[in-house]
PAKOL-39314 format. One record per atom (N, C-alpha, C): residue number from 1; residue in three letters; atom name; x, y, z negated. Coordinates in nm, 4 decimals. Layout:
N
+-----+---------+-------+----------+----------+----------+
| num | residuo | atomo |        x |        y |        z |
+-----+---------+-------+----------+----------+----------+
| NUM |     ALA |    CA |        X |        Y |        Z |
...
+-----+---------+-------+----------+----------+----------+
//
This chain:
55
+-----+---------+-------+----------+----------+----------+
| num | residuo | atomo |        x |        y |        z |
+-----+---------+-------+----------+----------+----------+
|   1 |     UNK |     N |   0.0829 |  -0.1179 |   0.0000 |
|   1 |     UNK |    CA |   0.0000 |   0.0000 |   0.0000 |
|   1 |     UNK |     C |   0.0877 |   0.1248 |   0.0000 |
|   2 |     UNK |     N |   0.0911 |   0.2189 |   0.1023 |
|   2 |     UNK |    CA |   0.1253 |   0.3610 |   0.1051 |
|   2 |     UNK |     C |   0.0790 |   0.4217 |  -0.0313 |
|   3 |     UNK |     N |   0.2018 |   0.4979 |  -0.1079 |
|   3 |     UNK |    CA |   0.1585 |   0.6138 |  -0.1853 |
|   3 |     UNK |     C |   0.1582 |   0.7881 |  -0.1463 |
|   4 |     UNK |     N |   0.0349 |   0.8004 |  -0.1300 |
|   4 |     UNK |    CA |   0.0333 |   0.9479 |  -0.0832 |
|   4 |     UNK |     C |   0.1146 |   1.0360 |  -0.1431 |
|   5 |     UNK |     N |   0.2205 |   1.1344 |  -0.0459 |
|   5 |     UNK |    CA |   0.3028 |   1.2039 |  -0.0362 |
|   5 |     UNK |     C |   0.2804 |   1.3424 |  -0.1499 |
|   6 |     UNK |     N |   0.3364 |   1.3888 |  -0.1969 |
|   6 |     UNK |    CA |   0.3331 |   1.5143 |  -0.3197 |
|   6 |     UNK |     C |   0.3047 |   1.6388 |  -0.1859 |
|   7 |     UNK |     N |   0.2546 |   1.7069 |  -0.2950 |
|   7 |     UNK |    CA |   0.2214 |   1.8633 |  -0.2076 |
|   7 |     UNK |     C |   0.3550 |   1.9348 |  -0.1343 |
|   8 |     UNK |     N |   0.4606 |   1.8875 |  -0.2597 |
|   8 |     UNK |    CA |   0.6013 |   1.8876 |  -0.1993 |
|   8 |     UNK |     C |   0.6810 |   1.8363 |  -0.1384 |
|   9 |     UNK |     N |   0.6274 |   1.6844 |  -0.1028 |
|   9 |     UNK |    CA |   0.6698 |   1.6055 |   0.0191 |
|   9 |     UNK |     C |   0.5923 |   1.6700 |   0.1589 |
|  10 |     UNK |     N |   0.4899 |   1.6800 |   0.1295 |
|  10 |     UNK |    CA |   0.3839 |   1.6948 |   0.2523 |
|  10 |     UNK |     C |   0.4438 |   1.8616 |   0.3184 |
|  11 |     UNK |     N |   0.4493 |   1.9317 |   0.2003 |
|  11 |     UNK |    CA |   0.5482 |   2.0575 |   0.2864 |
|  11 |     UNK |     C |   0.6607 |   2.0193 |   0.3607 |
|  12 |     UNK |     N |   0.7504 |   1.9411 |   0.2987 |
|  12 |     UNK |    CA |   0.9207 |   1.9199 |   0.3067 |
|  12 |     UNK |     C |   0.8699 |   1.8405 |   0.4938 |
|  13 |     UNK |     N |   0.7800 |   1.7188 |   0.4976 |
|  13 |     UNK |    CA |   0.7857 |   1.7008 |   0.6215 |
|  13 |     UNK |     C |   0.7327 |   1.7485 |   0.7413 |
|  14 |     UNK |     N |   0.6372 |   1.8750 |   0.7167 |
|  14 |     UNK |    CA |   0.6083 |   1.9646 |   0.7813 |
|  14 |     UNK |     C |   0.6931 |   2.0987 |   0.7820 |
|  15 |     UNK |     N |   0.7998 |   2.0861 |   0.7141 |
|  15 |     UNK |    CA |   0.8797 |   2.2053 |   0.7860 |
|  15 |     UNK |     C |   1.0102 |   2.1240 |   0.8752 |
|  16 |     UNK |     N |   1.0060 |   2.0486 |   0.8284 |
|  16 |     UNK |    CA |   1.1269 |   1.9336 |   0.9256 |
|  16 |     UNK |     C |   1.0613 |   1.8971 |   1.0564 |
|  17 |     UNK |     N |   0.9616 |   1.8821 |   1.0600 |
|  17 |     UNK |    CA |   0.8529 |   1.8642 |   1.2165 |
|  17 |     UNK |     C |   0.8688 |   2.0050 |   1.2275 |
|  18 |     UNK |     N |   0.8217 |   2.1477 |   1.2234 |
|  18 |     UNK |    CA |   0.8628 |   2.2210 |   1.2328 |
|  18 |     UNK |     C |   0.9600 |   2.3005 |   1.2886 |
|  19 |     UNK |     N |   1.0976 |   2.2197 |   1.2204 |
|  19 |     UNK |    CA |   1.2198 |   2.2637 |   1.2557 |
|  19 |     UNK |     C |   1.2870 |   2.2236 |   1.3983 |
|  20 |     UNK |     N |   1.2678 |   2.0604 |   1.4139 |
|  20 |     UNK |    CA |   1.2940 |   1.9739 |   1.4362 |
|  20 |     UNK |     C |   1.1754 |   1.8902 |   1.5393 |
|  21 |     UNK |     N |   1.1027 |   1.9438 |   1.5787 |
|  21 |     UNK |    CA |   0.9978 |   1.9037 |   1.6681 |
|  21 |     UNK |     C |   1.0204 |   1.7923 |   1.7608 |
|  22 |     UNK |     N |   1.1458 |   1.7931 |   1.8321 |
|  22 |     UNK |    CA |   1.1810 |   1.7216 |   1.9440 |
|  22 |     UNK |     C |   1.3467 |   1.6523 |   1.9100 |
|  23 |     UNK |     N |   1.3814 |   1.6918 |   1.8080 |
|  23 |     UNK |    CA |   1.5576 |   1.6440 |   1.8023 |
|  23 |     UNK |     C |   1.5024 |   1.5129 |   1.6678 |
|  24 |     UNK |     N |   1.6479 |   1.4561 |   1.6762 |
|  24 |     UNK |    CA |   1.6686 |   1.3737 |   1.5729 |
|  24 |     UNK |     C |   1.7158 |   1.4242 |   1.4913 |
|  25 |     UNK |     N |   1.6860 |   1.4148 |   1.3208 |
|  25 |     UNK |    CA |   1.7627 |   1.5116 |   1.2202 |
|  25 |     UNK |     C |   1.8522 |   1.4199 |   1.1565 |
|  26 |     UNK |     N |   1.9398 |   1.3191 |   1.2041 |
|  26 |     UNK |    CA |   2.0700 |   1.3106 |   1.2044 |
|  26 |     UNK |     C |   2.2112 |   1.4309 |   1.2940 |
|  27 |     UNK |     N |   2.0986 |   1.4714 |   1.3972 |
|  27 |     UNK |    CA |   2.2359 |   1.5698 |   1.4514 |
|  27 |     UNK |     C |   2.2045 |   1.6669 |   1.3637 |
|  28 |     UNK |     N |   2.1455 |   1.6880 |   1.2925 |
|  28 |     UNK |    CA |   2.1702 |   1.8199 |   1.1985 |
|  28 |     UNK |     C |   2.1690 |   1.8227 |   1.0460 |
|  29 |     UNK |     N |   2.2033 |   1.7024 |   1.0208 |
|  29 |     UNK |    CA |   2.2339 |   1.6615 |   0.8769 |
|  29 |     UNK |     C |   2.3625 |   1.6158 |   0.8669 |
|  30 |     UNK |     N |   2.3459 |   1.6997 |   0.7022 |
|  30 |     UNK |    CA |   2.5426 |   1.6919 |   0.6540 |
|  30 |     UNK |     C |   2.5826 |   1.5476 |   0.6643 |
|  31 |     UNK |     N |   2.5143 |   1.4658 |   0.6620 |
|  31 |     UNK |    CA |   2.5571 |   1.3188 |   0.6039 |
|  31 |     UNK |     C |   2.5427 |   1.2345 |   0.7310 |
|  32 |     UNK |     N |   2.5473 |   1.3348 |   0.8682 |
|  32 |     UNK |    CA |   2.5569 |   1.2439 |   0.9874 |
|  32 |     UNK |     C |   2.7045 |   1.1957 |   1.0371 |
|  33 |     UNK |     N |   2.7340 |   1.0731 |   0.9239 |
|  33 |     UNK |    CA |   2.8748 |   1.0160 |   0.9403 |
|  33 |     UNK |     C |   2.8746 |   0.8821 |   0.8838 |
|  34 |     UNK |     N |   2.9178 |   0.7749 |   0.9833 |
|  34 |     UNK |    CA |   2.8852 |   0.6173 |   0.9354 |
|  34 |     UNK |     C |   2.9080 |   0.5969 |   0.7788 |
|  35 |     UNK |     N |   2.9775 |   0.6544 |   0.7497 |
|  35 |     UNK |    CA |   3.0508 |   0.6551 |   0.6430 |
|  35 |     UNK |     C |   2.9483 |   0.6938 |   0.4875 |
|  36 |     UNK |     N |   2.8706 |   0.7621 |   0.5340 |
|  36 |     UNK |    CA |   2.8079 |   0.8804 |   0.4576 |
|  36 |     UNK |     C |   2.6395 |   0.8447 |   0.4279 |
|  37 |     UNK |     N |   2.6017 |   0.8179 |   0.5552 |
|  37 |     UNK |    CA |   2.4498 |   0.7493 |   0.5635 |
|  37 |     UNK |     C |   2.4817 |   0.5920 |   0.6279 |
|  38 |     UNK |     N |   2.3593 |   0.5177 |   0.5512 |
|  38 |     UNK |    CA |   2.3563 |   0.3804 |   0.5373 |
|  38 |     UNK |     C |   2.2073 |   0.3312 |   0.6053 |
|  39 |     UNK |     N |   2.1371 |   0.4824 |   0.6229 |
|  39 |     UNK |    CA |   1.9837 |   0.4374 |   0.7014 |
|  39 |     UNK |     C |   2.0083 |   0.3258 |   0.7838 |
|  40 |     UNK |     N |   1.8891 |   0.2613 |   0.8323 |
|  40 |     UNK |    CA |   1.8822 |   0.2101 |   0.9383 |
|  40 |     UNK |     C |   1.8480 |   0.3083 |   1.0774 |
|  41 |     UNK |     N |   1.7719 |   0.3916 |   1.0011 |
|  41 |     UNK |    CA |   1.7421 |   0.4512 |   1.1182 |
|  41 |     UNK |     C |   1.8368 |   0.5851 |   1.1783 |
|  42 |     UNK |     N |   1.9633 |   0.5911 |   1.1391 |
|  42 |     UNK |    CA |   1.9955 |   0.6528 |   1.1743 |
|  42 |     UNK |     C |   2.1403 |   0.5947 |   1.3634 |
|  43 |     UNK |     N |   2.1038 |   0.6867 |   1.3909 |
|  43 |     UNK |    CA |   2.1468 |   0.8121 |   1.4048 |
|  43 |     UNK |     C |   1.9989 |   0.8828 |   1.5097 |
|  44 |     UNK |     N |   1.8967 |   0.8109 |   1.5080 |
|  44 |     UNK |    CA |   1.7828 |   0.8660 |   1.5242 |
|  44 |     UNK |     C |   1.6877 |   0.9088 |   1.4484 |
|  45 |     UNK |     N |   1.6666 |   0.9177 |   1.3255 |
|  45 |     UNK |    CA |   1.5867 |   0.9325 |   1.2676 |
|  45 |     UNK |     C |   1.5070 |   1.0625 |   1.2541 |
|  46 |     UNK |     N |   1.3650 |   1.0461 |   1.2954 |
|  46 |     UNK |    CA |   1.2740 |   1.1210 |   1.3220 |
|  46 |     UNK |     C |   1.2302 |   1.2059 |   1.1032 |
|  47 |     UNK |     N |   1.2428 |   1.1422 |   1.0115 |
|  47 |     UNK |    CA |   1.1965 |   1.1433 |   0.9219 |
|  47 |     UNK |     C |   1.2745 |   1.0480 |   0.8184 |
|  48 |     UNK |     N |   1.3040 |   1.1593 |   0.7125 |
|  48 |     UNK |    CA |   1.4437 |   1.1077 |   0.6301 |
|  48 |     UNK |     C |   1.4377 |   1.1381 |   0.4759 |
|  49 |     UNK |     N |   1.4506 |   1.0822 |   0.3589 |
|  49 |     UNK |    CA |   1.4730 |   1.1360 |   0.2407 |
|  49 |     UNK |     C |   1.5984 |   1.2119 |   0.1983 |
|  50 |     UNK |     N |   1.7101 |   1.1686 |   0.2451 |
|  50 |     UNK |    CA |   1.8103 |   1.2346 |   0.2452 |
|  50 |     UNK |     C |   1.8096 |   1.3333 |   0.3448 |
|  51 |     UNK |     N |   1.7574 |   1.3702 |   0.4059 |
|  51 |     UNK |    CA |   1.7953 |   1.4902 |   0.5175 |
|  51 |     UNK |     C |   1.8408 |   1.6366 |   0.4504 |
|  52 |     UNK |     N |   1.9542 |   1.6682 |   0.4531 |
|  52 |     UNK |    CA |   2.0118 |   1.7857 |   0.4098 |
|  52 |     UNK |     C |   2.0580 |   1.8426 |   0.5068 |
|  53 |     UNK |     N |   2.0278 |   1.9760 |   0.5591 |
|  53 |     UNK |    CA |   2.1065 |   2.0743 |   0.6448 |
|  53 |     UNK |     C |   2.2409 |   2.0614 |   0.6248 |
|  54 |     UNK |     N |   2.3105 |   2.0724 |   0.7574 |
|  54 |     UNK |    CA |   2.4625 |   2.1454 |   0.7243 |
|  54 |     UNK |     C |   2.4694 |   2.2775 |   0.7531 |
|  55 |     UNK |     N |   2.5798 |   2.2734 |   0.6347 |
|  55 |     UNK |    CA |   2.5914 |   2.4605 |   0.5750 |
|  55 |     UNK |     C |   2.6291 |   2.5434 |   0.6810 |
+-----+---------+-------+----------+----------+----------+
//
């Protein structure tokens, strides 16, 4: 069973759709390095818990 998302999740993935409409937010996350992220879904990933901007 899905647990519905916090008012502050539900923002966080509507400004990343937002941001990010058409790209993968591995090219624009700090932690886009084998080394660094362990996703599966990366180096595509549409939608991420770790997704942090680089500075």
């Amino acid at each position: 069973m899905k647990q519905a998302l916090s008012w502050s999740g539900r923002l966080r993935q509507w400004w990343l759709r937002f941001r990010c409409p058409s790209e993968f937010l591995c090219d624009h996350c700090k932690y886009d390095h084998p080394s660094a992220c362990s996703r599966p879904q990366r180096p595509n990933a549409v939608k991420c818990p770790d997704y942090r901007p680089r500075a």
